[in-house]
C-alpha positions as CSV (number, residue, x, y, z in Angstrom):
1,X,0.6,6.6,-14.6
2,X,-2.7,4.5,-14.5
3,X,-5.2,4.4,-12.4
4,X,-5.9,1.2,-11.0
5,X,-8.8,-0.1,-9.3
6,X,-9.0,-1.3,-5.0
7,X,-11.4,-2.9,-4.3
8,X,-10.0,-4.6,-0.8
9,X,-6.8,-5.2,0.7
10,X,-5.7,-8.5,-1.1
11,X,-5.9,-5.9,-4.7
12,X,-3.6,-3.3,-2.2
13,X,-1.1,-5.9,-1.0
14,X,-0.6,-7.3,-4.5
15,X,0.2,-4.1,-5.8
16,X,2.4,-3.1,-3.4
17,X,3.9,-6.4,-4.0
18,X,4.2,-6.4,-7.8
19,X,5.6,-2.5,-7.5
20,X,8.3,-3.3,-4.6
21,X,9.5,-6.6,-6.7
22,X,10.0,-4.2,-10.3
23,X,12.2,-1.6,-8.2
24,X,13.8,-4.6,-6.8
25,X,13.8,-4.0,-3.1
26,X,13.9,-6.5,-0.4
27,X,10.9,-7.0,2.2
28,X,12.9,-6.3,5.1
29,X,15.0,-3.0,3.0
30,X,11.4,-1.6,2.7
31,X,9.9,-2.4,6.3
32,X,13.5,-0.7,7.5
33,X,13.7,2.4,5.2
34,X,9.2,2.9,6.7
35,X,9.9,2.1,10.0
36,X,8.4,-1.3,9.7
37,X,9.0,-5.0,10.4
38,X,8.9,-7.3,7.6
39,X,6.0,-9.0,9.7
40,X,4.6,-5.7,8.7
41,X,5.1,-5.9,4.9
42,X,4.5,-9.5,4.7
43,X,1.0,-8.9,5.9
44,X,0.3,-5.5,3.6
45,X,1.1,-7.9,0.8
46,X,-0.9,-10.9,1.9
47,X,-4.1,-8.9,2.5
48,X,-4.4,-8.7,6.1
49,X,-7.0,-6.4,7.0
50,X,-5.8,-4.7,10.6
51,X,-2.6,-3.6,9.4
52,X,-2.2,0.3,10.6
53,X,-3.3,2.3,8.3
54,X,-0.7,5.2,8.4
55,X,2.2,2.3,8.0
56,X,0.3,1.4,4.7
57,X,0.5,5.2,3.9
58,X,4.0,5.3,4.3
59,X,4.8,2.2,2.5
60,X,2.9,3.4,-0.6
61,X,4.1,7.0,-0.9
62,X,7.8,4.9,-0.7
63,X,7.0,2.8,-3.5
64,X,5.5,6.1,-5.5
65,X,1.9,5.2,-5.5
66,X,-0.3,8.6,-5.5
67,X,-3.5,7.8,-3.4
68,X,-6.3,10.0,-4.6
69,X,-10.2,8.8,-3.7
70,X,-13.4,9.6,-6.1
71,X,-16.1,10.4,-3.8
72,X,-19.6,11.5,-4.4
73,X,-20.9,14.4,-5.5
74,X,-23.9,16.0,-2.9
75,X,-24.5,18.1,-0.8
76,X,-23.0,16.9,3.1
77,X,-24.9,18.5,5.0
């Protein structure tokens, strides 16, 4: 699977888009099967920036999508 770059939420959305459209699923079939409105989905995929977070999780461990974050190395304390 490749890794693919975020860099803000328009880059989420339109992946979330471009994945949901190649398993063929309808915006409203995914908002119902995540416990979402399609209000919801429309604006994950249009880049909205307040969406709730947790929703967003959901949606993209339904499409598949691993999340995995590269932080810095250092010490945290």
């Amino acid at each position: 699977m490749p890794l693919i770059p975020i860099d803000n939420t328009a880059d989420l959305g339109a992946l979330a888009r471009s994945l949901r459209r190649q398993q063929g699923i309808r915006q409203d079939d995914l908002a119902a099967i995540i416990g979402a409105s399609h209000v919801f989905l429309r604006d994950v995929e249009l880049g909205k920036e307040t969406v709730q977070l947790g929703k967003v999780l959901r949606l993209l461990d339904e499409l598949g999508v691993r999340l995995l974050l590269q932080v810095p190395d250092g010490d945290e304390s």
